[in-house]
C-alpha beads as a LAMMPS data file, in Angstrom:
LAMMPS data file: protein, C-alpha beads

224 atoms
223 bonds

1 atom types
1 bond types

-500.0 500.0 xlo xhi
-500.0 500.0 ylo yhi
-500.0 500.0 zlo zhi

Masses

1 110.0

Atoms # bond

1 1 1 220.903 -340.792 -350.903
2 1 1 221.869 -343.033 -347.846
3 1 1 224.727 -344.880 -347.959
4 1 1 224.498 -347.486 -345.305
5 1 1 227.520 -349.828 -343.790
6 1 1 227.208 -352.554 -340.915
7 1 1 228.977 -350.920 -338.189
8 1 1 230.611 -347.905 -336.400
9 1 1 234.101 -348.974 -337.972
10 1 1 233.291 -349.367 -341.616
11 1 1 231.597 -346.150 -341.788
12 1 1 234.410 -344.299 -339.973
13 1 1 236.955 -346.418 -342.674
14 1 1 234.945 -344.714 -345.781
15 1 1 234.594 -341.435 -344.269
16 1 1 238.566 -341.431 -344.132
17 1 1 239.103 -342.693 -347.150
18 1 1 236.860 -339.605 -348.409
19 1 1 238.498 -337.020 -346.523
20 1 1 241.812 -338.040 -347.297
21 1 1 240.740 -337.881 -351.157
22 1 1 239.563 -334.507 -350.734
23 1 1 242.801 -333.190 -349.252
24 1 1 244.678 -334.624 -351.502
25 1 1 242.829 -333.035 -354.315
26 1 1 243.263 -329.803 -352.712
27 1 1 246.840 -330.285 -352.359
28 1 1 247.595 -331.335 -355.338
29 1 1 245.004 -328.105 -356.767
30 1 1 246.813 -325.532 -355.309
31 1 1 249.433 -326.378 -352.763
32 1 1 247.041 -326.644 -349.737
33 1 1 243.621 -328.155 -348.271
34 1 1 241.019 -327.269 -345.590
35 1 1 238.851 -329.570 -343.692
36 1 1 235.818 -328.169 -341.539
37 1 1 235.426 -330.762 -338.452
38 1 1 232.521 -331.224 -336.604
39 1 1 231.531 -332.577 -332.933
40 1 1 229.990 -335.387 -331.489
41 1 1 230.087 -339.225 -331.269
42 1 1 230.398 -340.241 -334.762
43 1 1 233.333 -338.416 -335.842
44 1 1 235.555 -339.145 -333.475
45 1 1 236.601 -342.711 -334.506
46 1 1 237.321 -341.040 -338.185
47 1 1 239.785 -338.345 -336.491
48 1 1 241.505 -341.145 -334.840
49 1 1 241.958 -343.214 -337.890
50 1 1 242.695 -339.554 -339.849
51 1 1 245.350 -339.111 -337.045
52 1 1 247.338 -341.799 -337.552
53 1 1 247.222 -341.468 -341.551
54 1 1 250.800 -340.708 -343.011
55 1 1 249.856 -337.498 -345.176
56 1 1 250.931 -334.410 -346.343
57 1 1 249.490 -332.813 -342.618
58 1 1 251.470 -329.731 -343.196
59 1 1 249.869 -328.509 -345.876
60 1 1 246.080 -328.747 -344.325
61 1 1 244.024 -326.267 -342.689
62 1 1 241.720 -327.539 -339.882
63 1 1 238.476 -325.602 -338.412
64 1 1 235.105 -326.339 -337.545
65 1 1 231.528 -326.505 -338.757
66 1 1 230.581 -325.258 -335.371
67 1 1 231.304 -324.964 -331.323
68 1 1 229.842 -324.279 -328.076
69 1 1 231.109 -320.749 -326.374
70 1 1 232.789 -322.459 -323.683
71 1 1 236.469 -322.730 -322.329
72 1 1 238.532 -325.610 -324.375
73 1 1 239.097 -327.159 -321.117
74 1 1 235.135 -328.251 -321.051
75 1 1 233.792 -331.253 -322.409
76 1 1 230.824 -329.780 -324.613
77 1 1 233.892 -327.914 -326.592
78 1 1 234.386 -329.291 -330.189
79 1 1 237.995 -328.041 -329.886
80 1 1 238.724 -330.204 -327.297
81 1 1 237.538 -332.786 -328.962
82 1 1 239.571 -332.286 -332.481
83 1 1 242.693 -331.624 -330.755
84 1 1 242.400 -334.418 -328.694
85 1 1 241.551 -336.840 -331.406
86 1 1 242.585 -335.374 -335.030
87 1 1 245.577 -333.375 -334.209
88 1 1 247.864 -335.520 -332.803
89 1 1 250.353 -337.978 -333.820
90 1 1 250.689 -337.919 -337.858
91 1 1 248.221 -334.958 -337.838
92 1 1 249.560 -332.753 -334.859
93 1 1 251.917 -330.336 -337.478
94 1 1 248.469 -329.534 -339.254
95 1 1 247.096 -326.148 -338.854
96 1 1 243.908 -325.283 -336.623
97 1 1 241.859 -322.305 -336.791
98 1 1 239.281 -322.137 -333.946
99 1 1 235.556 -320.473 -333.743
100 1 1 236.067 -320.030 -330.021
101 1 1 238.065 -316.693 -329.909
102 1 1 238.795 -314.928 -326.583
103 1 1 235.874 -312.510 -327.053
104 1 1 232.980 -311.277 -324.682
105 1 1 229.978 -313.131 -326.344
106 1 1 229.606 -315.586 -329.397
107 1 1 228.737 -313.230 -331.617
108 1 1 232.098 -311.160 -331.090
109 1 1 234.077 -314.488 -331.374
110 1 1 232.027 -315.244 -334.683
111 1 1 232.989 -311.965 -335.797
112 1 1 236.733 -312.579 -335.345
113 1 1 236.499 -315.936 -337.162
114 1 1 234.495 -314.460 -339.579
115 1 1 237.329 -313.050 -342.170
116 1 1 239.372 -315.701 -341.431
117 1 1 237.333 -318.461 -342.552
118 1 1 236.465 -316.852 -345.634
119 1 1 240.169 -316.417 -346.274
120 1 1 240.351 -320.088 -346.857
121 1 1 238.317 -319.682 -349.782
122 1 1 235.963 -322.940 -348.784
123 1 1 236.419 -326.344 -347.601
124 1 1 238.125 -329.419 -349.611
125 1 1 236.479 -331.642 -347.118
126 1 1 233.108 -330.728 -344.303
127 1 1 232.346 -332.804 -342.068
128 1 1 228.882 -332.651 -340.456
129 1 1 226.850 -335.005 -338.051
130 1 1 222.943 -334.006 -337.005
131 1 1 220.719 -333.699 -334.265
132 1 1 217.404 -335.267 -334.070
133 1 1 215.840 -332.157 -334.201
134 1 1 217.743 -332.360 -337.563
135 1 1 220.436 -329.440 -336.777
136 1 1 223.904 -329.211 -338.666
137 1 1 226.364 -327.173 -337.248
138 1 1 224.630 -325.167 -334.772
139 1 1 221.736 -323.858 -337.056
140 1 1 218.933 -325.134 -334.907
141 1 1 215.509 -325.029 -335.223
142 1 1 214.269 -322.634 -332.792
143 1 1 217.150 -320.606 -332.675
144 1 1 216.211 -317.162 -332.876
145 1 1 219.485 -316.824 -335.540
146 1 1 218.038 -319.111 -337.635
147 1 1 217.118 -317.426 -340.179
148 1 1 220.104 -315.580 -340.443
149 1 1 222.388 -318.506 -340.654
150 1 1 220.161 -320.479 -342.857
151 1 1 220.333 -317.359 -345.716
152 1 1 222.162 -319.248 -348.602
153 1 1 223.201 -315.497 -349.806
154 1 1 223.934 -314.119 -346.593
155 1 1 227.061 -311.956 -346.235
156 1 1 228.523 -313.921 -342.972
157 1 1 230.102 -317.089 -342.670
158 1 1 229.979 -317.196 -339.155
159 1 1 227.204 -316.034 -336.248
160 1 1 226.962 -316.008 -332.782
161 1 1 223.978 -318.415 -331.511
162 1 1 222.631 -317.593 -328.124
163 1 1 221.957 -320.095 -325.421
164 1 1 218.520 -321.205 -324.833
165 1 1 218.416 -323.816 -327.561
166 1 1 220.334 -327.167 -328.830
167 1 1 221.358 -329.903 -326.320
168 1 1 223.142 -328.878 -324.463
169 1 1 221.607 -325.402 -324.640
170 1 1 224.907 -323.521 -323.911
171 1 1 225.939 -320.246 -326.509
172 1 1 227.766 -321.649 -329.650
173 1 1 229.546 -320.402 -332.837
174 1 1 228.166 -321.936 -335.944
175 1 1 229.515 -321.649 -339.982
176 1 1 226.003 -320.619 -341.719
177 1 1 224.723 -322.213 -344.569
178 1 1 226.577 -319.914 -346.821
179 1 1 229.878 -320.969 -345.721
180 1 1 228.796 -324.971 -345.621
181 1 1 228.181 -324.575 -349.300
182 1 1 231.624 -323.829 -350.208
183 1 1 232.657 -326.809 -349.449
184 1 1 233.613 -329.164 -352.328
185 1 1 232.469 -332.075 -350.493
186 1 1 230.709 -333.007 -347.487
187 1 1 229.759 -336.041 -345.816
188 1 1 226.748 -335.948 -343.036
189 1 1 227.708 -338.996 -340.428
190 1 1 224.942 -340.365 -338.749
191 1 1 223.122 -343.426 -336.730
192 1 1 220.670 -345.153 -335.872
193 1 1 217.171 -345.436 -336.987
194 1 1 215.949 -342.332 -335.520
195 1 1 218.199 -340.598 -337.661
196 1 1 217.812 -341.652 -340.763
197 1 1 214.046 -341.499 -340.730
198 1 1 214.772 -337.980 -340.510
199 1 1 216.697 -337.486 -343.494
200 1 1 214.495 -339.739 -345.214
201 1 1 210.880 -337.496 -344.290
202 1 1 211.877 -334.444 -345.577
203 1 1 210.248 -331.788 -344.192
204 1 1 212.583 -328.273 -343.949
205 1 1 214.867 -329.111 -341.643
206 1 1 217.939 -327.157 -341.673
207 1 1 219.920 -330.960 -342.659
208 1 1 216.975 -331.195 -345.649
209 1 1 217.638 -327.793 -347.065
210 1 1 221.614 -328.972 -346.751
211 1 1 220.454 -331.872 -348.703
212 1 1 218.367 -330.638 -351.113
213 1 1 220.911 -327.502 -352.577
214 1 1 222.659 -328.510 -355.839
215 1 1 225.637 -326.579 -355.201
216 1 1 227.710 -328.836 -353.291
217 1 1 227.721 -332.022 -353.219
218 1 1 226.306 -333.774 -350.208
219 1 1 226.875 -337.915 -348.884
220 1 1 224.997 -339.142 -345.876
221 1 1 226.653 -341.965 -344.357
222 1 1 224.722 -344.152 -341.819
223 1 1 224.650 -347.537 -339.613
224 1 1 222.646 -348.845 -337.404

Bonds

1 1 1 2
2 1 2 3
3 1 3 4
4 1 4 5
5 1 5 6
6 1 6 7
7 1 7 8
8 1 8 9
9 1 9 10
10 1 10 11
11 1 11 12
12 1 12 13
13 1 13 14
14 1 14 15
15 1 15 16
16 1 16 17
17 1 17 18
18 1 18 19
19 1 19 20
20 1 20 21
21 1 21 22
22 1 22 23
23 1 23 24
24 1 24 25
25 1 25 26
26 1 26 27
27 1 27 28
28 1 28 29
29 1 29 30
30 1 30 31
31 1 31 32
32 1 32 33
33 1 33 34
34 1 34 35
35 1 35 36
36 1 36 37
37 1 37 38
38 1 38 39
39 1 39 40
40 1 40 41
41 1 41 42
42 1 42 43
43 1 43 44
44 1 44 45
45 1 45 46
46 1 46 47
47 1 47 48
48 1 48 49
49 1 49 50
50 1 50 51
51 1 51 52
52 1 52 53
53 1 53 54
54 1 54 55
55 1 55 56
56 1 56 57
57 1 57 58
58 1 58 59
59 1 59 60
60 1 60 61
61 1 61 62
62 1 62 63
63 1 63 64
64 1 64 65
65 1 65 66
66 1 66 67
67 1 67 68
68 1 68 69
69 1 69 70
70 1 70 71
71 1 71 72
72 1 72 73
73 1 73 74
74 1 74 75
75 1 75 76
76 1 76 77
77 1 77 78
78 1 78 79
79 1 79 80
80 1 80 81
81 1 81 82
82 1 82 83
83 1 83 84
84 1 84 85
85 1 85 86
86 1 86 87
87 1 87 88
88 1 88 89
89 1 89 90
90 1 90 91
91 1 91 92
92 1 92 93
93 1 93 94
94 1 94 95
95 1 95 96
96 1 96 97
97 1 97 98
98 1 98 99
99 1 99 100
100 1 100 101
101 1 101 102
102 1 102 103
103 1 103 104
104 1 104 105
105 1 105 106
106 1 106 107
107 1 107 108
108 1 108 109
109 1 109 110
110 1 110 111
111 1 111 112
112 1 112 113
113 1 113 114
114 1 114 115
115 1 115 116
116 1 116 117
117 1 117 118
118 1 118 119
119 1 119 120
120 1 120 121
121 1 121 122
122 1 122 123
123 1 123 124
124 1 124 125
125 1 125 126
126 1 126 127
127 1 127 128
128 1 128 129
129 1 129 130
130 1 130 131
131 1 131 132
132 1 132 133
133 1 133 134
134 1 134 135
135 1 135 136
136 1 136 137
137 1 137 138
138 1 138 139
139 1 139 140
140 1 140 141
141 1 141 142
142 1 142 143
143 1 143 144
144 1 144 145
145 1 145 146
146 1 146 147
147 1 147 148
148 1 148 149
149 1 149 150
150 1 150 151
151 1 151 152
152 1 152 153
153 1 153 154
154 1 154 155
155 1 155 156
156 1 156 157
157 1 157 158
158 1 158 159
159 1 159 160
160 1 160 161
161 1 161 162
162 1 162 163
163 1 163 164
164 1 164 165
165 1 165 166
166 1 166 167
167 1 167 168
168 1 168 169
169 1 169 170
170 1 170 171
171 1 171 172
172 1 172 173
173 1 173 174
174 1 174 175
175 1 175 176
176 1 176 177
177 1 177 178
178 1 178 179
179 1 179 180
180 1 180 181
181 1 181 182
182 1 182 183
183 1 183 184
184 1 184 185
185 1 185 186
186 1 186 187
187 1 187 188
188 1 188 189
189 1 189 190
190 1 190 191
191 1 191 192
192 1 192 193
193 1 193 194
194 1 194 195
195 1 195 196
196 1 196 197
197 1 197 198
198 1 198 199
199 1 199 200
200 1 200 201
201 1 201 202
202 1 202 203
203 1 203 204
204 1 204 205
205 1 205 206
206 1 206 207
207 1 207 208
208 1 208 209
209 1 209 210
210 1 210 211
211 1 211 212
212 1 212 213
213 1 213 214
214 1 214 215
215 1 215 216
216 1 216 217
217 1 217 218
218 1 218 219
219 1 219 220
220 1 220 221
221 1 221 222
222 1 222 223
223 1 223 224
């Protein structure tokens, strides 16, 4: 289930490789692709290497797995963060559709994104890291959403999460489970051995129920 490489840069080298795969698929399915970022450490070497990929950029559709409710200037926003690192250079004509919406509370800007995510049909590529609490996207244990955003049949693909939980514990925007399992591929990044004893316990963590669905198909890729 674990797919392990020797460093930082050879994980961030296969995750590319992936992504770029799934886009082209899409493209080359119907004209277009879609590729759900997500925050954090890990990622951010593969959007620099996705970056400065020569690609058909016009043609995908960028969002996110998740943010925190928070201006774009801050550094806890994952918007910041992919338009700092993904879309630029080769990937700067891509388009971006943001969670963050200029809205009074997360749940209003989850309700704008809402339609518009589910307009794109799924993703061609999701890209997910995890907490060690075992959190993907912003579904996070303790959240008093949870259960909501964890509903594999619920009707949203987006909810407001309050603040009060997650690190840190500011009000976020998170795709639910529902929406995660449209993608047609996903990849969870992840380090160090903290981590992966998580995903290899079990134990009903929002990341194990992501791992144990057989609707979409699901690659955890770690190093030390």
């Amino acid at each position: 289930m674990i797919e392990t490489f020797p460093d930082s840069d050879a994980l961030a080298d296969a995750a590319v490789d992936a992504t770029l795969d799934a886009l082209g698929w899409g493209i080359t399915e119907r004209g277009w692709a879609t590729l759900a970022a997500t925050g954090g450490r890990s990622p951010a070497p593969v959007y620099d290497r996705l970056a400065r990929a020569v690609f058909d950029w016009r043609h995908v559709t960028v969002t996110l797995s998740d943010d925190r409710f928070v201006p774009v200037t801050s550094q806890d926003s994952n918007e910041r963060l992919v338009r700092e690192r993904l879309l630029v250079d080769q990937a700067d004509v891509a388009d971006f559709l943001p969670l963050r919406h200029d809205a009074p509370d997360p749940e209003a800007s989850a309700a704008i994104a809402d339609p518009k995510l589910r307009a794109l049909g799924g993703f061609d590529m999701l890209l997910l890291g995890m907490g060690e609490d075992g959190h993907v996207a912003s579904l996070i244990p303790g959240s008093p959403v949870l259960a909501a955003g964890m509903d594999p049949h619920g009707p949203r693909w987006a909810i407001g999460v309050p603040a009060g939980v997650g690190s840190p514990p500011v009000a976020r925007i998170t795709l639910t489970l529902h929406a995660l399992l449209m993608a047609r591929r996903t990849l969870i990044l992840i380090s160090g051995a903290t981590k992966r004893a998580i995903v290899e316990t079990g134990g009903g963590l929002p990341v194990h129920v992501l791992l144990e669905q057989a609707k979409s198909p699901v690659r955890v890729l770690w190093t030390p």
